[in-house]
C-alpha positions in Angstrom: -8.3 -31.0 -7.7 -5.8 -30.7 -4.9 -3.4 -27.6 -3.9 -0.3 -29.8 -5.5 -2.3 -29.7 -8.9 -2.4 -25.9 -9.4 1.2 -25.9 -8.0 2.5 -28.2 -10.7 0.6 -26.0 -13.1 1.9 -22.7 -11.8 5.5 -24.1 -11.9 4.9 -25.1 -15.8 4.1 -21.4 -16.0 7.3 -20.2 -14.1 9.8 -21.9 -15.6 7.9 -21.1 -19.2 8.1 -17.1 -18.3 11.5 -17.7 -16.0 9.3 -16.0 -13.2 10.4 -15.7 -9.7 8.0 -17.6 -7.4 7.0 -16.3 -3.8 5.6 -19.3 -2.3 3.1 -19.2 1.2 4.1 -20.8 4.2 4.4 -24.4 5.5 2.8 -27.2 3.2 2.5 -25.7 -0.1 6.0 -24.4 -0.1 7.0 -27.6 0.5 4.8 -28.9 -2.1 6.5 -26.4 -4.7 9.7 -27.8 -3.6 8.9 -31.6 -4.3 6.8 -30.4 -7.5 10.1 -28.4 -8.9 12.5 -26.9 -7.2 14.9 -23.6 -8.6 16.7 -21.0 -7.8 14.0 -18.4 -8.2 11.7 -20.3 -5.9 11.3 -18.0 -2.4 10.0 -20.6 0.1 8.3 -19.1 2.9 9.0 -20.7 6.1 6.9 -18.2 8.5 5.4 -14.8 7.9 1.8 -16.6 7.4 0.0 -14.0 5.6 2.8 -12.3 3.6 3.5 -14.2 0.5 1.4 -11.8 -1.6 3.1 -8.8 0.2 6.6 -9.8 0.0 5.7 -10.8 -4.0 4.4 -7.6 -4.7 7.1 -5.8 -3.2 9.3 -8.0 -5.2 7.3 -7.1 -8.5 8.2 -3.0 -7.9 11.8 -3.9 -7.2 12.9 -6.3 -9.9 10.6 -4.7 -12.9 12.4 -6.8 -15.6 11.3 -10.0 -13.7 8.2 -11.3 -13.8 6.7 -12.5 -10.2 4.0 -15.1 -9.2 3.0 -15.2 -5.7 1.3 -18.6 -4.6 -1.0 -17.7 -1.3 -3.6 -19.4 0.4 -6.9 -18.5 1.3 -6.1 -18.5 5.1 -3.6 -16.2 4.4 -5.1 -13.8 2.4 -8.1 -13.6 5.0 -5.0 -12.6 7.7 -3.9 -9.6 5.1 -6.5 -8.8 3.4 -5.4 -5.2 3.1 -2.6 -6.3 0.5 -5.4 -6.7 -1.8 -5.9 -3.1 -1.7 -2.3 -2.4 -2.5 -1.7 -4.3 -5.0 -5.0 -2.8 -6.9 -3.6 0.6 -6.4 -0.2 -0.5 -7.5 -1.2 -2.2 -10.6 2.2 -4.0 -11.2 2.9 -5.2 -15.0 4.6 -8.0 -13.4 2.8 -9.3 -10.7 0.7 -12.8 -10.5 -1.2 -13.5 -7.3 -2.8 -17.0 -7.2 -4.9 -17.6 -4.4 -5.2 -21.6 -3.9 -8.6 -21.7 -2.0 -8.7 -24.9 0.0 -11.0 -23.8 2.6 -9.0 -24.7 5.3 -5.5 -23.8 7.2 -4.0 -26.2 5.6 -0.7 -26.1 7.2 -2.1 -25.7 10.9 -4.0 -28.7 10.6 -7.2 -28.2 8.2 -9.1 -25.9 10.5 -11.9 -24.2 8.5 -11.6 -20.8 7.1 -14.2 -18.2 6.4 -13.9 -19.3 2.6 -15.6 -22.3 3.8 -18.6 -20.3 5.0 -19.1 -18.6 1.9 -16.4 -15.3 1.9 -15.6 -15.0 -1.9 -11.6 -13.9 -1.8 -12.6 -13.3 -6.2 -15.3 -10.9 -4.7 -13.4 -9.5 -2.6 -10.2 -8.5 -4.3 -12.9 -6.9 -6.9 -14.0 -4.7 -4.1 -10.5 -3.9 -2.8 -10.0 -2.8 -6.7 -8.2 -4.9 -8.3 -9.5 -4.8 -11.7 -8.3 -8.2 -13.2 -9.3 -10.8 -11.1 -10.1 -14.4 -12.0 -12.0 -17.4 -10.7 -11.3 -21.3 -11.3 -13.2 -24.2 -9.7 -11.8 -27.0 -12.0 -8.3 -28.1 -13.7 -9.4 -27.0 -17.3 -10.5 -23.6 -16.0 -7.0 -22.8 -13.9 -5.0 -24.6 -17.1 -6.9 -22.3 -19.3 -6.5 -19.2 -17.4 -2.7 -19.2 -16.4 -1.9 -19.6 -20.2 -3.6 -16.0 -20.6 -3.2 -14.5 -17.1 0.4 -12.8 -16.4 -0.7 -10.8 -14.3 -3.7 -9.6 -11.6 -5.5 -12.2 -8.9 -6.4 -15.7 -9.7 -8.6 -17.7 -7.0 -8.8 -21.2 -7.2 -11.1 -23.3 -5.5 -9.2 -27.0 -4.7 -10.0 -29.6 -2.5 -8.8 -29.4 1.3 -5.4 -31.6 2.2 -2.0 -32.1 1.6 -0.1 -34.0 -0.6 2.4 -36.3 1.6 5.8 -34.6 0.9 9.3 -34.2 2.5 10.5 -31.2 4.6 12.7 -28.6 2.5 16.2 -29.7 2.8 17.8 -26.0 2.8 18.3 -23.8 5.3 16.9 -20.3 5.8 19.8 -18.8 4.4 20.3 -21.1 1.6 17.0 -20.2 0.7 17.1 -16.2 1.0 21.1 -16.5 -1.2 20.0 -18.2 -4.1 16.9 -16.9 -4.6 18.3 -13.1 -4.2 21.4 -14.1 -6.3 18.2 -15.1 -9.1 17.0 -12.1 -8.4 19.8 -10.1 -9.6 20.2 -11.9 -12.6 19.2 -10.5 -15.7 16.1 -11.6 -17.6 13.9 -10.6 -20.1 10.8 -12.1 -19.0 8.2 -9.9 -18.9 
C-alpha cells in the first residue's frame, strides 16, 4: 500500500464527515490535491513537522468542525511533543493519521527512525494518548477510519511517491478558501 492509498481513503472520510483536512508538507499535500481537492483542504507548503499542531489547534477553535490531520512519520519524529498535547487535550474533534513510510518522503526518501524500529503507535501511547490505532494493510486502515473520528491512527505504507503535479494555488489562495470553510457552518461532528 502506498501513502496515496490511505490519502484517497482519508479523503472518502472527509468529504463523508465534511471534515476540514490539515495536510503535511510537500508530496502528500500534493497527493491530496490530485486525490481530491476542496475548500477545506489546508495544504501545507513548509512548517515540516506542524501539520498535527496547526490541526489540533484548529480542532479547539472550530469545535463544530470536525478536523483530520494527515502527518508523516518524519514529521511527527521532528514534534514529537504535539503528541503529548494533544493527549492532554483530548479534542472530540480531532483525527491525527500518521502515514508511516519510513522515509522523508518529500526530502528525497532518506530513512527515518521508523525504519529502525521507533513505533510512533507506541509512542503516542506513552505520550498519553489513550485512543491510538495501528494499520499495516488496506483492510485494516479501511476498517479503522469507518470507526475512528477521532484519537491517532499509524499506518504503516510503502516508501515513495505517487508521480503528481505541483499545487496550482498560491499561498494565499490556499490560506482564503480554506479559512473562509472554516467559518462556515457545519454540523459535522
Amino acid at each position: 500500500m502506498k501513502r496515496i492509498d490511505v490519502i484517497s481513503m482519508i479523503a472518502r472520510k472527509a468529504e463523508e464527515k465534511n471534515s476540514l483536512i490539515v495536510c503535511n508538507i510537500g508530496l502528500p499535500s500534493r497527493e491530496l490535491h490530485h486525490v481530491k481537492d476542496r475548500t477545506g483542504n489546508f495544504y501545507m507548503l513548509g512548517s515540516m513537522g506542524l501539520a498535527s499542531s496547526i490541526g489540533l489547534g484548529l480542532s479547539l477553535s472550530v469545535p463544530k468542525r470536525h478536523i483530520i490531520a494527515i502527518d508523516g512519520d518524519g514529521s511527527v519524529l521532528m514534534n514529537m511533543g504535539s503528541l503529548a498535547t494533544i493527549a492532554h487535550q483530548r479534542p472530540e474533534n480531532y483525527l491525527l493519521v500518521v502515514i508511516d513510510n519510513g522515509t522523508y518522503g518529500s526530502t528525497g526518501d532518506q530513512p527515518t527512525a521508523t525504519s529502525l524500529g521507533t513505533d510512533l503507535g507506541a509512542v503516542a501511547r506513552g505520550a498519553g494518548v489513550q485512543e491510538v490505532h495501528t494499520a499495516d494493510n488496506e483492510n485494516e486502515i479501511e476498517h479503522i477510519l469507518k470507526k475512528i473520528d477521532r484519537g491517532v491512527i499509524v499506518v504503516r505504507v510503502d516508501a515513495g511517491n505517487a508521480s503528481v503535479p505541483v499545487i496550482g494555488l498560491s499561498p494565499e489562495e490556499i490560506i482564503e478558501r480554506f479559512m473562509a470553510e472554516c467559518a462556515r457552518p457545519s454540523e459535522s461532528v
